[in-house]
C-alpha positions in Angstrom: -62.0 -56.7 -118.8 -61.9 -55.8 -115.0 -58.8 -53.9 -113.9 -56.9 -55.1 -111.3 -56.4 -53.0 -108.5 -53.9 -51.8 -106.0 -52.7 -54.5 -104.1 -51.2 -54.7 -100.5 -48.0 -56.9 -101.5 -46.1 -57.5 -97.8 -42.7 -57.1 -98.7 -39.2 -59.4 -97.5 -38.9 -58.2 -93.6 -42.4 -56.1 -93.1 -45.1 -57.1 -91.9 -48.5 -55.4 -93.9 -51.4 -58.2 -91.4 -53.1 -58.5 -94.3 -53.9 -62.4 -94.8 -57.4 -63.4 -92.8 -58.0 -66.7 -91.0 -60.4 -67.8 -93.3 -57.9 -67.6 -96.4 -55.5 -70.0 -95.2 -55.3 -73.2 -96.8 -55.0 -76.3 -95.2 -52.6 -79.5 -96.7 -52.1 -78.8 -100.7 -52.3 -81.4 -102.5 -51.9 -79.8 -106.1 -51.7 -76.6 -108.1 -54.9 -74.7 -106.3 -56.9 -72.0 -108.3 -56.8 -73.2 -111.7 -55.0 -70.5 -114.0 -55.9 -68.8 -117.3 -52.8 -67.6 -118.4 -50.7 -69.9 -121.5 -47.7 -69.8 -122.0 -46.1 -67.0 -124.3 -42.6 -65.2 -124.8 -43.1 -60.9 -124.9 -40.0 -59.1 -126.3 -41.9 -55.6 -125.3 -42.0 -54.6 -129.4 -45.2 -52.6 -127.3 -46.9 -53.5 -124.4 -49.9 -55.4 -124.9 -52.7 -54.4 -122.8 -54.6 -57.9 -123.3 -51.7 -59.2 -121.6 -50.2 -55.9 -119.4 -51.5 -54.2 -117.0 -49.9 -50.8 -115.4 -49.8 -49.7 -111.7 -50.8 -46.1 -111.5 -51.9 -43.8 -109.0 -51.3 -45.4 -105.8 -48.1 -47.0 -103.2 -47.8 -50.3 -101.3 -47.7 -48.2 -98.0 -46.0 -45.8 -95.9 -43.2 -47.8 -96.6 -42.6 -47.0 -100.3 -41.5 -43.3 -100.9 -43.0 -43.0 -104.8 -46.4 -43.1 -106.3 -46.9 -45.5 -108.8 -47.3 -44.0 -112.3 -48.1 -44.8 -115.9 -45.6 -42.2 -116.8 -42.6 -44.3 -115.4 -43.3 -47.3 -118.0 -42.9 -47.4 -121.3 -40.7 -48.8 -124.4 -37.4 -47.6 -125.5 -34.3 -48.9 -126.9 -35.8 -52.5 -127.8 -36.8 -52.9 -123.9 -39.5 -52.3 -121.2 -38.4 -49.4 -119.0 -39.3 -48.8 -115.8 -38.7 -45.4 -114.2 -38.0 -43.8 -110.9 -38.3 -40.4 -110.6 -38.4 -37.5 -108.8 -41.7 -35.5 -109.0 -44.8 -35.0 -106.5 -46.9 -37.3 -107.3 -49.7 -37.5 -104.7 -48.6 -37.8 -101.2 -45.2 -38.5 -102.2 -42.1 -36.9 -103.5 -41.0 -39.4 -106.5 -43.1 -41.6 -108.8 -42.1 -45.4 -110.0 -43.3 -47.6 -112.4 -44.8 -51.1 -112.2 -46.1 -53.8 -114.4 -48.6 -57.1 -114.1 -49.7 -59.6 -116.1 -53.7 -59.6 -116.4 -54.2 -63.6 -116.0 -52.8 -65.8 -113.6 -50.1 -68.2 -113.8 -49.7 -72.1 -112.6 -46.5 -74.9 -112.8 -44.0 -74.0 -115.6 -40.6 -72.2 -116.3 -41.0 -68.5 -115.5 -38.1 -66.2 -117.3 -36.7 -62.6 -117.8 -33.6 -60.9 -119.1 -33.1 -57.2 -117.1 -30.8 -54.8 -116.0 -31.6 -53.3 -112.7 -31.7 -49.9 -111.4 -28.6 -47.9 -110.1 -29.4 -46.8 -106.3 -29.1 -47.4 -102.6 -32.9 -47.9 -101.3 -34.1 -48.9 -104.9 -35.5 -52.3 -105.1 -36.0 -53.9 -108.5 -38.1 -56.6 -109.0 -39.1 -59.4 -111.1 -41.6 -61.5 -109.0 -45.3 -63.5 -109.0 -47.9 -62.9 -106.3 -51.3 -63.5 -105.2 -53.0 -61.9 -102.1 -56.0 -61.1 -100.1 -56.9 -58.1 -103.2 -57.5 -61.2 -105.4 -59.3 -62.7 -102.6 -57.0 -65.4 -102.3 -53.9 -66.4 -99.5 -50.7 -64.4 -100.3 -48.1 -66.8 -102.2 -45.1 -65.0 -103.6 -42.0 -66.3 -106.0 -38.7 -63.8 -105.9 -35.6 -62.3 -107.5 -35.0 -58.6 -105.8 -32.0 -56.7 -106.6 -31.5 -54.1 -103.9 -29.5 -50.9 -105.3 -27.3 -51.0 -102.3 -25.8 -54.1 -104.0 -26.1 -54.9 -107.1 -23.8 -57.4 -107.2 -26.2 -59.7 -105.6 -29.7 -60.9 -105.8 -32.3 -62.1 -103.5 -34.3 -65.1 -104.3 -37.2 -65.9 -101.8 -40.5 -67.1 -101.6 -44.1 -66.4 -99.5 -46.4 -69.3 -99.0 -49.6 -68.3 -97.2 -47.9 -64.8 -96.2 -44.9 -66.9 -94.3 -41.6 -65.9 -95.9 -38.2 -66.2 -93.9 -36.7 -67.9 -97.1 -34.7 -65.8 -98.3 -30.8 -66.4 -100.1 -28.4 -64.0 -101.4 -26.8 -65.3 -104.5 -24.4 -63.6 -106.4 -24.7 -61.9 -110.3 -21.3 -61.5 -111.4 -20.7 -58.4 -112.9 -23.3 -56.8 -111.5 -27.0 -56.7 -111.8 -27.0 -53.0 -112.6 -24.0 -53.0 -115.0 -25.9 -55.3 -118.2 -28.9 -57.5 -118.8 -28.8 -61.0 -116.9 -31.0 -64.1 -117.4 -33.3 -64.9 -114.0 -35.7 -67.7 -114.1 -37.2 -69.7 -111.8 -38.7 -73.6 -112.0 -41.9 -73.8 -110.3 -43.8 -77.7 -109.7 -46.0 -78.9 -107.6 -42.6 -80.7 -105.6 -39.7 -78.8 -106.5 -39.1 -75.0 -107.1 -35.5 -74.2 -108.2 -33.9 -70.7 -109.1 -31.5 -69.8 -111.4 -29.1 -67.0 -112.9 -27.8 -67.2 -116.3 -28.7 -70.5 -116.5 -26.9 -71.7 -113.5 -29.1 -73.4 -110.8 -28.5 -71.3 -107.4 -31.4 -72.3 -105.1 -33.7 -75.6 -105.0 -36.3 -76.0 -102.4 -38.0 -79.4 -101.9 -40.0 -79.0 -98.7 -43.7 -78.8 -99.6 -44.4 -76.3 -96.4 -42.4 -73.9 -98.8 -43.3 -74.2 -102.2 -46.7 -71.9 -103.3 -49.2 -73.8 -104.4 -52.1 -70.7 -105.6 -51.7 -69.5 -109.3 -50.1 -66.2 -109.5 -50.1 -62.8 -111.3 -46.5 -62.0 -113.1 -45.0 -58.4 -111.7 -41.9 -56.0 -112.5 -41.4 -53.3 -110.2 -38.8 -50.3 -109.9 -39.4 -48.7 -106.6 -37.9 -46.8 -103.5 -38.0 -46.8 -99.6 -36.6 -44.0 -96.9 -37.8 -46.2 -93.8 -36.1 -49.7 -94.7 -32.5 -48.8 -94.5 -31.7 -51.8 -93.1 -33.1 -54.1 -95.8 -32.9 -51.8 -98.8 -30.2 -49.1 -97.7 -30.2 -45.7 -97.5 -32.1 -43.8 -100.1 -30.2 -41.0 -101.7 -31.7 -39.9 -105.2 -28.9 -39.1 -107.6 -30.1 -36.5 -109.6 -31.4 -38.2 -112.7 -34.2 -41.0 -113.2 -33.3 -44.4 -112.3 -34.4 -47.5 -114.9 -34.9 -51.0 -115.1 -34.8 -51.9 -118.1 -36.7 -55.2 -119.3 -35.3 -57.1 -123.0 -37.8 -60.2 -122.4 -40.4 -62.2 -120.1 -41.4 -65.6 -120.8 -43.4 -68.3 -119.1 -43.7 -71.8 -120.3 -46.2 -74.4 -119.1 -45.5 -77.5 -117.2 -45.4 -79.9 -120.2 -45.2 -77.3 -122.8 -42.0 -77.1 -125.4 -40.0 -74.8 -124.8 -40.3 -71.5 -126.8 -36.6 -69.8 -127.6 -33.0 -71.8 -127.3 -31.9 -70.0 -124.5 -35.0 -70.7 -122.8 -34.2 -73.0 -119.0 -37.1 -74.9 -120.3 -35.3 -76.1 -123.2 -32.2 -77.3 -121.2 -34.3 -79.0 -118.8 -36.6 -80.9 -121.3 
């Protein structure tokens, strides 16, 4: 199996110029790039390398103050964990952890149950992407809890490296205080967002639905430079987690695959 390899993600408010002319895609009509992933429920007993693979010796740029590493993900405590740390780790001064799926993802129900990282200028993320290192236009599907605030998340989503969709929507309690449900809807005309199963976000205008199969991704990771975004980065003296109980995807037109699942409420 070919590894995937590092890829330039461009990030809610910075701009990476990464997308070529000849990418774009004209008028979508349906689900481009057919996918190969199925649908399936992972409750992170291990981590399956068929299905995982980890980010690990590199950074999304100048931007991101940590390294990813290997080191930073593993299972404990009946979840996936994602670390940030501090430790020189190449060029920089703290390593972080990242996940992604191996195949590629269409139309379906798309779930996870996580707590988030404690932190100002932490950013943890439970997203889909495609880019230009796939050799494909950059589409992009959102939840990003920012450590300044974790009583909020940020839904948004890319479509041919365009964002400027972005809504804050609330997660009582707070995101980094116990394990919420996120889950988006993704069709062909319709892509809705929810938290614990309430609907918070439905967009119907085709310019801003992605239409290009996508890779799954969790992330844990820092910034000094985007204060303004992601706050000011302070490390507190002990690793931060994100801590991962379950991601599932169902297929358009597939059952759904646990009661709590969206899919089965929708079906």
């Amino acid at each position: 199996m070919t590894k995937p390899i590092a890829h330039a993600r461009r990030l809610s408010l910075v701009s990476l110029a990464i997308v070529s002319a000849g990418l774009l895609p004209g008028a979508v009509a349906a689900q481009e790039d057919q996918p190969n992933g199925t649908s399936f429920v992972d409750t992170f007993q291990k981590i399956d390398n068929s299905r995982w693979y980890i980010s690990d010796g590199w950074n999304n740029g100048p931007h991101q103050n940590c390294t990813w590493s290997k080191k930073q993900v593993g299972i404990e405590d009946g979840a996936l964990q994602l670390r940030f740390t501090q430790g020189k780790t190449g060029a920089r001064d703290y390593a972080c952890g990242e996940i992604q799926t191996t195949k590629r993802y269409g139309f379906g129900t798309y779930e996870a149950r996580y707590r988030t990282a404690t932190g100002s200028g932490l950013n943890s993320a439970f997203f889909t992407y495609i880019g230009p290192t796939d050799k494909k236009p950059h589409d992009e599907i959102d939840f990003e809890v920012l450590g300044k605030n974790a009583g909020q998340v940020q839904v948004n989503q890319y479509i041919s490296a365009k964002g400027g969709n972005e809504k804050l929507v609330a997660v009582p309690g707070g995101a980094d205080q116990g394990f919420n449900d996120y889950a988006f809807v993704w069709q062909k005309d319709r892509l809705r967002y929810y938290v614990n199963g309430q609907l918070v976000q439905e967009v119907t205008d085709p310019s801003k639905i992605p239409s290009h199969a996508q890779k799954i991704f969790f992330s844990l990771w820092g910034t000094d430079t985007l204060k303004g975004w992601m706050g000011n980065f302070a490390y507190g003296g002990s690793p931060a987690v994100m801590q991962i109980q379950r991601v599932a995807f169902t297929a358009e037109g597939d059952k759904c695959q646990f009661p709590e699942s969206i899919a089965c409420k929708l079906n």
